[in-house]
C-alpha positions in Angstrom: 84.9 71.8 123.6 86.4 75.1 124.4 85.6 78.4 122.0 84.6 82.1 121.9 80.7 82.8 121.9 79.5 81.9 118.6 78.1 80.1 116.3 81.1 77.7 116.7 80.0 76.2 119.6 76.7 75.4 117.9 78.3 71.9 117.0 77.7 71.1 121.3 74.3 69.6 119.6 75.9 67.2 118.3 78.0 65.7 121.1 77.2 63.3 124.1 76.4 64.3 127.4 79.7 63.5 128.8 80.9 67.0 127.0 82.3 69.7 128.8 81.8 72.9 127.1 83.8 76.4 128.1 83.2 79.4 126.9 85.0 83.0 126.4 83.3 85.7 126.5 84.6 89.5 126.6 82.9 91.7 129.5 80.5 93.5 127.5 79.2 90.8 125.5 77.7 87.8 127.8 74.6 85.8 127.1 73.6 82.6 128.4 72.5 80.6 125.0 75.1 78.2 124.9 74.6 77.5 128.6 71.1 77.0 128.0 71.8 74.2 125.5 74.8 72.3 127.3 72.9 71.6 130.3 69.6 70.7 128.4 71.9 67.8 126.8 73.5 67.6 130.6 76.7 68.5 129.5 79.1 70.1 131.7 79.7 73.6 130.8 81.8 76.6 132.3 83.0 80.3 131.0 85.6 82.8 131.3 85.2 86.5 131.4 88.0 88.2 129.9 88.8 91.9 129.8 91.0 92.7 127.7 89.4 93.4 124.2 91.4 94.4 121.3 90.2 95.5 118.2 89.1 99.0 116.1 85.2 97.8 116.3 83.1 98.9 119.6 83.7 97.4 122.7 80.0 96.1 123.2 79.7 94.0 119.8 80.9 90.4 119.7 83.5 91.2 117.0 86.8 92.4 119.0 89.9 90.3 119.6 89.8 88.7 123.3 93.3 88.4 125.1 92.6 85.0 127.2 95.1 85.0 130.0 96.4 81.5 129.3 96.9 80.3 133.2 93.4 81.0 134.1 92.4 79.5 130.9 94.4 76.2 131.5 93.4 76.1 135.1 89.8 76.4 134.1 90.5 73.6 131.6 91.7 71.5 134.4 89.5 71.9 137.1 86.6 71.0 133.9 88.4 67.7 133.2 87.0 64.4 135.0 88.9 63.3 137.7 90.5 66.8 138.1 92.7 67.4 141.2 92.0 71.1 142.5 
């Protein structure tokens, strides 16, 4: 399960331990809720910082446009995967 912070990661409740969860966050907006839940359900879980932030609202709210670099994104992916070849 890979998403933004936000309530759309809430459904990581529902699924089974063998779950891997990543989250994006943007640099001024980081909290540590969803990791808190993954690894009480011993899921897997990682995140990715990004910093580019586009968007007309403030920089510090969780409401701005991320830009994901997608090869860090796809390598993080890959090194979350089971059996993953670094």
């Amino acid at each position: 399960m890979a998403g933004r912070h936000g309530a759309g990661l809430a459904n990581l409740v529902f699924a089974a331990p063998s779950c891997r969860v990543l989250e994006v966050f943007q640099p001024t907006y980081v909290l540590a809720s969803t990791y808190k839940i993954a690894t009480c359900l011993g899921q897997s879980y990682g995140y990715l910082v990004e910093g580019r932030v586009q968007g007309t609202l403030a920089a510090t709210d969780n409401q701005s446009d991320i830009v994901v670099d997608p090869e860090r994104f796809a390598k993080l992916v890959t090194m979350m995967l089971p059996n993953a070849r670094a």
